[in-house]
C-alpha positions as CSV (number, residue, x, y, z in Angstrom):
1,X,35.6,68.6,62.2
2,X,33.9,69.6,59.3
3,X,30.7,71.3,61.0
4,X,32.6,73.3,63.2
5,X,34.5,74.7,60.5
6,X,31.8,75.5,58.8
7,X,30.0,76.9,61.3
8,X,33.2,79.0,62.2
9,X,34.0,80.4,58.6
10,X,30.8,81.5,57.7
11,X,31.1,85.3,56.4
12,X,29.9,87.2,59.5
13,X,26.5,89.3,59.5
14,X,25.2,91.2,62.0
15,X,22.7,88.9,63.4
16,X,22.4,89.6,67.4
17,X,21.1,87.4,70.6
18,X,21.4,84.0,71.6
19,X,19.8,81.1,69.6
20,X,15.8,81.1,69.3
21,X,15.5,77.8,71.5
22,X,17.6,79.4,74.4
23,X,15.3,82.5,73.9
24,X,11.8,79.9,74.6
25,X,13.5,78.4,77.6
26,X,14.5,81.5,79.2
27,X,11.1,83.0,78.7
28,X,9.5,80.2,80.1
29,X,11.7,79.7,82.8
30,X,11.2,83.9,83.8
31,X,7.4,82.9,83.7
32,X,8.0,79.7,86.3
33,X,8.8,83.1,88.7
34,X,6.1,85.3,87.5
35,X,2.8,85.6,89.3
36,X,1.5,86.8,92.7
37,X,0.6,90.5,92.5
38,X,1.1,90.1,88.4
39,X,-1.2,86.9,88.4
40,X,-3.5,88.5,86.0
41,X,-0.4,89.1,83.2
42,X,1.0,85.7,83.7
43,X,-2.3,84.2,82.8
44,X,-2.8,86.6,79.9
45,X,0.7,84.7,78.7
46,X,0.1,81.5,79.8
47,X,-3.8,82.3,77.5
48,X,-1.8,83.3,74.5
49,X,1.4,81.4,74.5
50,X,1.8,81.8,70.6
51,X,1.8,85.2,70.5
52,X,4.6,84.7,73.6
53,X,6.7,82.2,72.0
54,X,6.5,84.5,68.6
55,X,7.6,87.8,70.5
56,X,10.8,85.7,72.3
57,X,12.0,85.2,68.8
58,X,11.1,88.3,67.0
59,X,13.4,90.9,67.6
60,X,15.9,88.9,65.8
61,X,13.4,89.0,62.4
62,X,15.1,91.8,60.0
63,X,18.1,90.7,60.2
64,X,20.3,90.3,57.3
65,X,20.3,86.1,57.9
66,X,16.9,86.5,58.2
67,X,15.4,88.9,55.1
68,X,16.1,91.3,52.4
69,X,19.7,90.8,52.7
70,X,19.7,93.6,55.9
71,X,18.0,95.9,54.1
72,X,15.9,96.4,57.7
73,X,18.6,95.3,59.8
74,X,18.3,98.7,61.6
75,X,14.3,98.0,63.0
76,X,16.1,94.7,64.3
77,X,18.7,96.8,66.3
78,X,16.2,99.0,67.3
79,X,13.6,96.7,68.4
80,X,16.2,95.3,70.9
81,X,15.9,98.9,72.9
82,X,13.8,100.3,75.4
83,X,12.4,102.7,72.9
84,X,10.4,99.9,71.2
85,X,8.6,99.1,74.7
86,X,7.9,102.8,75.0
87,X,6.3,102.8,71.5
88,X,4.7,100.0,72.6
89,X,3.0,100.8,75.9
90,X,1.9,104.6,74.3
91,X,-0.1,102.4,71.3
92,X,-1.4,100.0,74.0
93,X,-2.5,102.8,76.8
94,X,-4.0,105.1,73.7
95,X,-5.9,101.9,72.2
96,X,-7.0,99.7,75.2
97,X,-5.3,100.8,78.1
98,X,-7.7,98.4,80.3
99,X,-6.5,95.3,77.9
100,X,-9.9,94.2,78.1
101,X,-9.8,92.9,74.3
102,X,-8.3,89.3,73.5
103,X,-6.3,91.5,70.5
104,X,-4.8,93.7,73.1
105,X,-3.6,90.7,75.5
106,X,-2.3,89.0,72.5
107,X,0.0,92.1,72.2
108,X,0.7,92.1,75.9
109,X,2.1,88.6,75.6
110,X,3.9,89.4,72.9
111,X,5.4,92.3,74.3
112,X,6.4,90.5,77.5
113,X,8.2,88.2,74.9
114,X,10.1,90.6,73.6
115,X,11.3,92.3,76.9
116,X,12.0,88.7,77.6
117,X,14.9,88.8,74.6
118,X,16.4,92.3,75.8
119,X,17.3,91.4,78.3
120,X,18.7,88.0,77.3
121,X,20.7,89.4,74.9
122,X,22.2,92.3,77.4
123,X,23.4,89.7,79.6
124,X,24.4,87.8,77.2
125,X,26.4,89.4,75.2
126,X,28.1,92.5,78.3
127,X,26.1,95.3,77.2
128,X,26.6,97.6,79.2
129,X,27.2,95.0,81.9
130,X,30.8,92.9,82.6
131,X,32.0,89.6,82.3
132,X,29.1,88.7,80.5
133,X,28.7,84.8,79.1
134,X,29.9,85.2,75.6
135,X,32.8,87.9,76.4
136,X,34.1,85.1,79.4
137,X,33.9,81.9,76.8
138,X,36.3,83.6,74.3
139,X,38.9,84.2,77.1
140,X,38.3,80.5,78.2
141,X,38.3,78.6,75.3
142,X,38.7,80.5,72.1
143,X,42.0,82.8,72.5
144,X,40.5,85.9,73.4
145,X,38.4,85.4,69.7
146,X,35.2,87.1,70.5
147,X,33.5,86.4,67.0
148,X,34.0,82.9,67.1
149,X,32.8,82.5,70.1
150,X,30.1,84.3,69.8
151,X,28.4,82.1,66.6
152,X,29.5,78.8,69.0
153,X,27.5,80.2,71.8
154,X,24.4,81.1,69.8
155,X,24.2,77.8,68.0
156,X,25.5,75.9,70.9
157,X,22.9,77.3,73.7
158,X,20.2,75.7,71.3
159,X,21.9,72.8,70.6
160,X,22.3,72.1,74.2
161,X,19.2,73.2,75.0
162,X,17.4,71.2,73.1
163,X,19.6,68.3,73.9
164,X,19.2,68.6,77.4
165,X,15.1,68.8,78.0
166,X,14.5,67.2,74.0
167,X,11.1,67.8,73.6
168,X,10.0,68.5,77.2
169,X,10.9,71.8,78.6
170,X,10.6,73.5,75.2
171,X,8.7,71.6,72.5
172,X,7.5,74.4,70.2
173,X,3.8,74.7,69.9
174,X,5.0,75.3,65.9
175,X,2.1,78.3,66.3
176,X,3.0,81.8,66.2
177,X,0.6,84.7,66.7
178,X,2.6,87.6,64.5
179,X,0.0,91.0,65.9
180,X,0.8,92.4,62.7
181,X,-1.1,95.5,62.2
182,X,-0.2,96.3,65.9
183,X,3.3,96.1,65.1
184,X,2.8,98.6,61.7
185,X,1.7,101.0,64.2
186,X,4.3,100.9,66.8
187,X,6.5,101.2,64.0
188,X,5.4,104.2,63.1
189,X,5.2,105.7,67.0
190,X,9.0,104.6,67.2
191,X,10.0,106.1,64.5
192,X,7.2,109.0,64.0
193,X,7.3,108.4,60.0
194,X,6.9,104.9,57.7
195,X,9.9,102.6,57.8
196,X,8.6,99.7,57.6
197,X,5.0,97.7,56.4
198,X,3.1,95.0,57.1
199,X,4.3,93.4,53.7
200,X,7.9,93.5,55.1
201,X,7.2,92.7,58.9
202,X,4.8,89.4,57.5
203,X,7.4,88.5,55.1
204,X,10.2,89.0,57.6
205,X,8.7,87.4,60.4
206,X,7.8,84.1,58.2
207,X,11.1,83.6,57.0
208,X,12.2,83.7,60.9
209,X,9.4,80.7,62.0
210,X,10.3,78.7,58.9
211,X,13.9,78.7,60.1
212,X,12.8,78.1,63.7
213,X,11.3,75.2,62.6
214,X,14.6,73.8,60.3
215,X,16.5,74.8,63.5
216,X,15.4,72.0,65.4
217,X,16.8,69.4,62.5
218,X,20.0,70.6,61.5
219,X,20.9,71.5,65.3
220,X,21.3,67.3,66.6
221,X,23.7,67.5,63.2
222,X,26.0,69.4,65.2
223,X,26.2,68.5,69.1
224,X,29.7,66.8,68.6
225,X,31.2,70.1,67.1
226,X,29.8,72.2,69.5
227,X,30.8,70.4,72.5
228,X,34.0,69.5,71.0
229,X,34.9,73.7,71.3
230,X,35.8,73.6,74.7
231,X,33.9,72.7,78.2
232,X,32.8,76.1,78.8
233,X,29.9,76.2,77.0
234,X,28.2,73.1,78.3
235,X,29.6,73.5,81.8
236,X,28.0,77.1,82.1
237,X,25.6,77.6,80.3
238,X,22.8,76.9,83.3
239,X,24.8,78.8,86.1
240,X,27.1,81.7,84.5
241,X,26.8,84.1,86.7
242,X,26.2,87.2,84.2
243,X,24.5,85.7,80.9
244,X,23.9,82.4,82.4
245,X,20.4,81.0,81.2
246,X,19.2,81.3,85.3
247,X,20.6,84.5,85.2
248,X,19.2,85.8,82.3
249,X,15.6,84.2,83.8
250,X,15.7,86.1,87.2
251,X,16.8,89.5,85.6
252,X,13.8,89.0,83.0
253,X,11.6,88.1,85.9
254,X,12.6,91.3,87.9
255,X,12.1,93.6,84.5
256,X,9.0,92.1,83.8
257,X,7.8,93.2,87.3
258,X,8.2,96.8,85.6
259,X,6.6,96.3,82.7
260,X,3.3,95.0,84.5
261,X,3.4,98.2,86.9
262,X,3.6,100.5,83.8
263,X,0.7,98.5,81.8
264,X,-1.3,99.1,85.3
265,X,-0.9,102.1,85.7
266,X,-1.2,103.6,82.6
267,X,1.7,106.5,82.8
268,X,5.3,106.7,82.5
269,X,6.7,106.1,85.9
270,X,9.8,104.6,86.1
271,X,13.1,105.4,84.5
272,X,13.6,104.3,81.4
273,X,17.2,104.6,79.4
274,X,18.0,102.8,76.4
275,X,19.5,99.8,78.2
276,X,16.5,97.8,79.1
277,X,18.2,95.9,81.8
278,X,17.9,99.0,83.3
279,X,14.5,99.5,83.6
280,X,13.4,101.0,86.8
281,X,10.2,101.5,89.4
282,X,11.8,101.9,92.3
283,X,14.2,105.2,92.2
284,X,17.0,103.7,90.4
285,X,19.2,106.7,89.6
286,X,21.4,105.0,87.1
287,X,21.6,105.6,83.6
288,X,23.0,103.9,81.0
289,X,23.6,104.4,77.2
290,X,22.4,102.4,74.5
291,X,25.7,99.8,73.4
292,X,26.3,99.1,69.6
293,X,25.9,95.2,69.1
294,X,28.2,92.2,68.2
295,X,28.3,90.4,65.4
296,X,27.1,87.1,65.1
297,X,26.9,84.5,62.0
298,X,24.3,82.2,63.2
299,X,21.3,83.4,61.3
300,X,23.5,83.7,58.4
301,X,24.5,79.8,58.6
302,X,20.5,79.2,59.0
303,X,19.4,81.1,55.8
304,X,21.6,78.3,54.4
305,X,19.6,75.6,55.6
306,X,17.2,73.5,53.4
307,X,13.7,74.8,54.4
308,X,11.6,73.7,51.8
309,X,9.8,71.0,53.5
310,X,8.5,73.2,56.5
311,X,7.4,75.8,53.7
312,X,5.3,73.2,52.1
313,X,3.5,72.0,55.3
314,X,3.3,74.9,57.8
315,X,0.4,76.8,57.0
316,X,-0.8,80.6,57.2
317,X,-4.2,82.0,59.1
318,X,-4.9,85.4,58.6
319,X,-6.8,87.0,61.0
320,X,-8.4,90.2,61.3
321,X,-5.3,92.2,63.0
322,X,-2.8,89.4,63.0
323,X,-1.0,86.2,61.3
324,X,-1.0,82.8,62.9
325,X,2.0,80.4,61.7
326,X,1.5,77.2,62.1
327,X,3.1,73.5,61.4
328,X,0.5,71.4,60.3
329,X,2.6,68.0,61.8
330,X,4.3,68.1,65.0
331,X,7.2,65.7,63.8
332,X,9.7,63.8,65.6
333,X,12.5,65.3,62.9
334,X,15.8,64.2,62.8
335,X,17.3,66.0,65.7
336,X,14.9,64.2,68.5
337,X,16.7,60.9,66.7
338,X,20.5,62.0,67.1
339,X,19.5,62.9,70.1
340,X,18.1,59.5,71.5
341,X,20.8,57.9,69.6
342,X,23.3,59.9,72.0
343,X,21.7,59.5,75.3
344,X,20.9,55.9,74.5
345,X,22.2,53.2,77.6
346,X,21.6,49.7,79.2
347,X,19.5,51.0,82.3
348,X,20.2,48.0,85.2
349,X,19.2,48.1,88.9
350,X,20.5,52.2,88.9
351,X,17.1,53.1,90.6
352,X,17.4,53.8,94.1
353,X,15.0,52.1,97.1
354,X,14.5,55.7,98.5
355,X,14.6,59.2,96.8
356,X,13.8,62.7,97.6
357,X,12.6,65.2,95.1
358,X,11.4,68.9,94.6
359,X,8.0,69.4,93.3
360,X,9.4,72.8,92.0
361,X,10.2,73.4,88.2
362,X,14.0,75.2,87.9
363,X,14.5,74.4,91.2
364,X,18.1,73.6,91.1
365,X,17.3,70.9,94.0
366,X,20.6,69.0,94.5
367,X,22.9,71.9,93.0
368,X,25.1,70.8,95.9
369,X,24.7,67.9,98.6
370,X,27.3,66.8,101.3
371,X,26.5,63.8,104.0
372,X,27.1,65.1,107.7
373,X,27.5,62.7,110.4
374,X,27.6,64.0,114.2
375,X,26.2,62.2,117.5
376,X,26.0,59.3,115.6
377,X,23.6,60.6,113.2
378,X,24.0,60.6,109.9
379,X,22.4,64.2,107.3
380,X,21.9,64.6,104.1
381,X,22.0,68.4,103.2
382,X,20.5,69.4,100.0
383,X,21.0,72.9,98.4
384,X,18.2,74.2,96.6
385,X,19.3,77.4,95.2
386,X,16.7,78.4,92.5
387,X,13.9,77.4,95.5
388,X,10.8,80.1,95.5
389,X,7.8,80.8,97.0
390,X,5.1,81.0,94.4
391,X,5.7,82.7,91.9
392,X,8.8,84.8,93.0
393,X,11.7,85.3,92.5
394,X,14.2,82.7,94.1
395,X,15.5,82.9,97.2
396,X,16.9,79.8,97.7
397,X,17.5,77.0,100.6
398,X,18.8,73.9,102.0
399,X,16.7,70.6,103.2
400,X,17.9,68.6,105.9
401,X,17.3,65.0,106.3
402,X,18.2,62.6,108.9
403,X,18.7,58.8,107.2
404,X,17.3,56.1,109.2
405,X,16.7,52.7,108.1
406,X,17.1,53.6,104.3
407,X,15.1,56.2,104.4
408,X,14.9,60.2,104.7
409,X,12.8,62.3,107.2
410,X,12.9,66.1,106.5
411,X,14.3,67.9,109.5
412,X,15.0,71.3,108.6
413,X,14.6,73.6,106.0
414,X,16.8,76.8,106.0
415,X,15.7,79.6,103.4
416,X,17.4,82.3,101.9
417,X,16.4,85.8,102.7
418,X,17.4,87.4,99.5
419,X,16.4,87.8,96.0
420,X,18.0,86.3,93.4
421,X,21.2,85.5,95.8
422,X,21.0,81.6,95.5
423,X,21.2,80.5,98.7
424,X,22.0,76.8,98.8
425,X,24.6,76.7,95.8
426,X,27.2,75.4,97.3
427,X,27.7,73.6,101.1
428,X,30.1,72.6,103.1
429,X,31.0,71.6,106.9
430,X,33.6,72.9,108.4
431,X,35.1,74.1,111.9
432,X,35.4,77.6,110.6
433,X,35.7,79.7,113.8
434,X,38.2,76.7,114.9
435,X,36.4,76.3,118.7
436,X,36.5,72.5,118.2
437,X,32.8,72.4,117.0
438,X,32.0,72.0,112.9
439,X,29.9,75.1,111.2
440,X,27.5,74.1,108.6
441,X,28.4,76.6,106.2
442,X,26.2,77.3,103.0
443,X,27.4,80.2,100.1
444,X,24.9,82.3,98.7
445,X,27.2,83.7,95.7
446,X,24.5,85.7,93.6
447,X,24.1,88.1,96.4
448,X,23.8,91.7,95.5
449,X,22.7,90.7,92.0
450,X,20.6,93.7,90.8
451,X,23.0,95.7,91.4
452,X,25.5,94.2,89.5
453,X,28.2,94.0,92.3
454,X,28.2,90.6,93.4
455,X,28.9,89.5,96.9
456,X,29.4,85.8,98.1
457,X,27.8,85.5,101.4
458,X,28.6,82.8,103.9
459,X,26.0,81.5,106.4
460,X,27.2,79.7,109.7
């Protein structure tokens, strides 16, 4: 197919991380779990969600698909790193360590943005980590072909993403807050002399939202390519273990945690290597080196794209320490149209007399169900494995429900006991101690995540 090729033969660049869409939906996903004792930084993000949506995108901004040809590629690479949080936090504690000024929460959300991609892009791409998403797809469906894979996967988690929720889960606000002389000075903390200015990072950074916005056109273009590369993609992308979008949302969840005791606290106080996946509060003794990145040719094949409308009607507010992009149309463009043109079927008499539902967004409710029948009784068990209380991180469950006269009364609920362990992804009944009696038997495969060992755990 001709896009596929295209996409594939590109001249590769060293553009890093997964697509800018898939960087939105994690964030927001990792903010679903965010809360309780860090109540006051989720509503500082959920206050300023264009300065949140701008950070999830911007380490990405000087790279050579991007800019200047790479002529900054390196503040890219380095923005990725723990160092540019450190930067961050000593400009924020030295300035307003309180955050008591709408400028200073602006640059919080932005900066729990940015952690946001880290750590994405660790997962997603094994660094420092195993069997991370990208690395698995090439063995599965591209030979072993790591680069090729890799440009698939960044375009193809947006393409799917945006496919999947259209407009709901992640219809950009087409508003970015850029905190741009905030970022000059950070610049200069990171690298204690002038790299970089506020020219650059505006000019950079604009270039980055008008392809975000051309993004969402020319990615409905491609679907049938994408998909057409092998099941993996679509099949995983959700539930990948390592560098699975959920994944990628819990870990940014837990990180995040660390970053809101630091800005509290006001002092260095957890460990703090290169590798911000690990980021630690709680007497981590592992350390781990900074990795060199992977190419990529997705922002490359982007630059490529025909911008100009969205540069004639997004417009530019300058404000006294920052930028605000913003679209002056939110359009359905041509990609919401493949799109309904693709998911477009004769609905007849498919809606059911009775249903259950969870009130809870990224639930996973119905990951796995089985029908159990004993004494006569008929049970519907429902595994729930993203379930959480609050704003936590998920522990997972299962729902019982007896059926009775075509309809479902809750019985039991059974929850997890673990972090992140999905409890509830898969079920089963079975007579697993063989005594002549059946075992309800539920797998709770995530278990042991933050320690990157994973354990699958089975509940009689």
């Amino acid at each position: 197919m001709l896009v596929s090729i295209l996409v594939l033969s590109l001249s590769i660049s060293n553009a890093f991380g997964c697509g800018s869409i898939l960087h939105t939906e994690i964030g927001y996903q990792a903010l679903n779990y965010f809360g309780g004792n860090e109540a006051r930084f989720h509503n500082i993000i959920k206050r300023h969600k264009s300065s949140f949506e701008c950070g999830l995108t911007f380490p990405d901004t000087f790279y050579s698909g991007i800019c200047f040809k790479g002529k900054y590629h390196q503040i890219s690479e380095d923005t990725h790193w723990t160092p540019f949080l450190n930067a961050s936090l000593e400009y924020i504690w030295t300035k307003d360590p309180y955050l008591k000024t709408e400028r200073f929460q602006k640059l919080t959300a932005f900066l729990f943005g940015v952690l946001s991609h880290q750590i994405a892009d660790v997962l997603w791409h094994s660094l420092g980590v195993n069997d991370g998403f990208i690395r698995t797809m090439s063995m599965v469906n591209f030979d072993g072909n790591y680069a090729n894979a890799h440009t698939v996967a960044d375009a193809g988690g947006d393409v799917i993403a945006l496919y999947r929720h259209q407009e709901a889960a992640i219809n950009p606000i087409l508003e970015w807050y850029l905190p741009l002389e905030d970022l000059n000075e950070i610049y200069k903390i990171l690298y204690n002399s002038v790299k970089i200015n506020t020219e650059v990072i505006f000019a950079c950074s604009f270039e980055m939202y008008i392809e975000r916005l051309a993004e969402t056109e020319f990615l409905g273009k491609i679907y049938p390519a994408i998909t057409a590369t092998g099941p993996f993609l679509p099949s995983f992308l959700n539930d990948f273990f390592i560098g699975g979008v959920n994944d990628m949302a819990i870990w940014t969840k837990k990180i995040w945690n660390d970053l809101a005791l630091l800005l509290k606290q006001r002092k260095w106080s957890c460990k703090m290597p290169d590798n911000p996946l690990f980021i630690s509060c709680r007497n981590s003794t592992k350390t781990v080196k900074r990795v060199k990145t992977v190419n990529s040719n997705y922002y490359e094949f982007l630059s490529t794209l025909n911008s100009t409308f969205y540069r004639k009607t997004s417009k530019i507010i300058k404000q006294t320490y920052g930028i605000i992009f913003q679209h002056r149309i939110l359009l359905k463009n041509e990609f919401t149209k493949e799109i309904v043109k693709e998911k477009s079927y004769e609905i007849k008499n498919i809606f059911p007399s009775t249903s259950i539902y969870s009130n809870q967004t990224n639930s996973d409710f119905g990951r796995d169900m089985i029908f159990y029948k004993t004494l006569g009784n008929l049970y519907l068990i429902v595994g729930i494995p993203l379930f959480h209380y609050g704003d936590n991180l998920p522990v997972g469950s299962i729902q019982i429900y007896k059926i009775q006269h075509n309809s479902f009364e809750k019985m039991y609920t059974i929850y997890g006991k673990e972090e992140g362990s999905e409890f509830g992804h898969s079920i089963i009944v079975i007579d697993i101690n063989k005594d002549g009696y059946d075992d309800l038997v539920v797998s709770s495969p995530r278990s042991k995540r933050f320690s990157l060992n994973y354990y699958v755990i089975i509940i009689e």
